[in-house]
C-alpha positions as CSV (number, residue, x, y, z in Angstrom):
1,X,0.9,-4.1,43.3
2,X,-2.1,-6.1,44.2
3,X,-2.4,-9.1,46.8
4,X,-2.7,-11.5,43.7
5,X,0.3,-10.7,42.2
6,X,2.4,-10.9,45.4
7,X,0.5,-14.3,45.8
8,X,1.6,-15.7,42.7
9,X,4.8,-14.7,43.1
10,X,5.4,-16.8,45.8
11,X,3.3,-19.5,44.9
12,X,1.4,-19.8,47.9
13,X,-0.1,-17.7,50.9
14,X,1.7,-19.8,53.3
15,X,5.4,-18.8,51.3
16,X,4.1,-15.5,51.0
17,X,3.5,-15.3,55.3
18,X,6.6,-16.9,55.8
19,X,8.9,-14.7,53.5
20,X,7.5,-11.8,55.0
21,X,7.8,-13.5,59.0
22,X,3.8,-12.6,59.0
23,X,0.7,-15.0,59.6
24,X,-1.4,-16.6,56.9
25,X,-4.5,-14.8,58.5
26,X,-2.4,-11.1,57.9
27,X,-2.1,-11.6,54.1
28,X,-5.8,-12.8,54.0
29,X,-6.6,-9.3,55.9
30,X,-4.9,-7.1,52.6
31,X,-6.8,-4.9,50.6
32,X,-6.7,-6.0,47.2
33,X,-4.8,-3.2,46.1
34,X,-1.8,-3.3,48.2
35,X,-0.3,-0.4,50.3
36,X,3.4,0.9,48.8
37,X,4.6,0.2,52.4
38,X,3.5,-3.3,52.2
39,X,4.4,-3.5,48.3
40,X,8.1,-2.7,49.3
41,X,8.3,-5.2,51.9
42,X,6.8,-8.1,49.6
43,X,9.5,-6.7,46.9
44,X,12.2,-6.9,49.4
45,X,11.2,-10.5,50.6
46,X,10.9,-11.3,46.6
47,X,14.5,-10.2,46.1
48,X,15.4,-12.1,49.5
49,X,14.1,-15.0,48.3
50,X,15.4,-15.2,44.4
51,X,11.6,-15.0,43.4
52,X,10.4,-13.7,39.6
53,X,10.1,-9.6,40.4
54,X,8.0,-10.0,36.8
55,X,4.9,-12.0,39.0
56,X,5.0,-8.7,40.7
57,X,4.5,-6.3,38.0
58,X,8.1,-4.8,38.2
59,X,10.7,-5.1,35.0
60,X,14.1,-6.0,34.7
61,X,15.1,-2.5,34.9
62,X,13.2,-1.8,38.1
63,X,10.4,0.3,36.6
64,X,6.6,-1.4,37.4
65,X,4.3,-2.3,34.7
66,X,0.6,-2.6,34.4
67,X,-0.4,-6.2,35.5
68,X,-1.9,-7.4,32.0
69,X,1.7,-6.9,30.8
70,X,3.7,-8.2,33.9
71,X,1.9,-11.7,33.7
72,X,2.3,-11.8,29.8
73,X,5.9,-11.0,30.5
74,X,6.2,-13.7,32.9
75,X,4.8,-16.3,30.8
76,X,6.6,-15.5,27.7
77,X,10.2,-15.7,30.4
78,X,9.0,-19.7,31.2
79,X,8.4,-20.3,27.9
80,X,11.4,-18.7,26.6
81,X,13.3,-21.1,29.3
């Protein structure tokens, strides 16, 4: 998972920070390429929090896909709706 999908999945640093009980300045800190440690905690919060677990690159069945096809799945979900 990278620091721009989690991100986008939560619209904004600050949401992001908050879900997570973390400071804006933390998520700023993240590699790009996010830690699984830190990747399970934002899926957790994402779960929590009734978010779209396709921003994150993870499918309806639980299994992670590559983020090309994760944002491609997400936009063809809004459109669908």
């Amino acid at each position: 998972m990278t620091k721009s999908q989690a991100i986008s999945a939560f619209g904004t640093v600050a949401n992001l920070a908050g879900a997570l009980g973390i400071s804006r300045q933390a998520v700023y800190k993240w590699p790009e390429r996010l830690h699984q440690d830190c990747a399970d905690r934002i899926v957790g919060a994402a779960i929590r929090t009734r978010r779209d677990l396709g921003l994150l690159g993870i499918s309806a069945h639980g299994a992670l896909t590559p983020p090309a096809a994760a944002a491609n799945s997400a936009t063809e979900m809004r459109s669908a709706a």
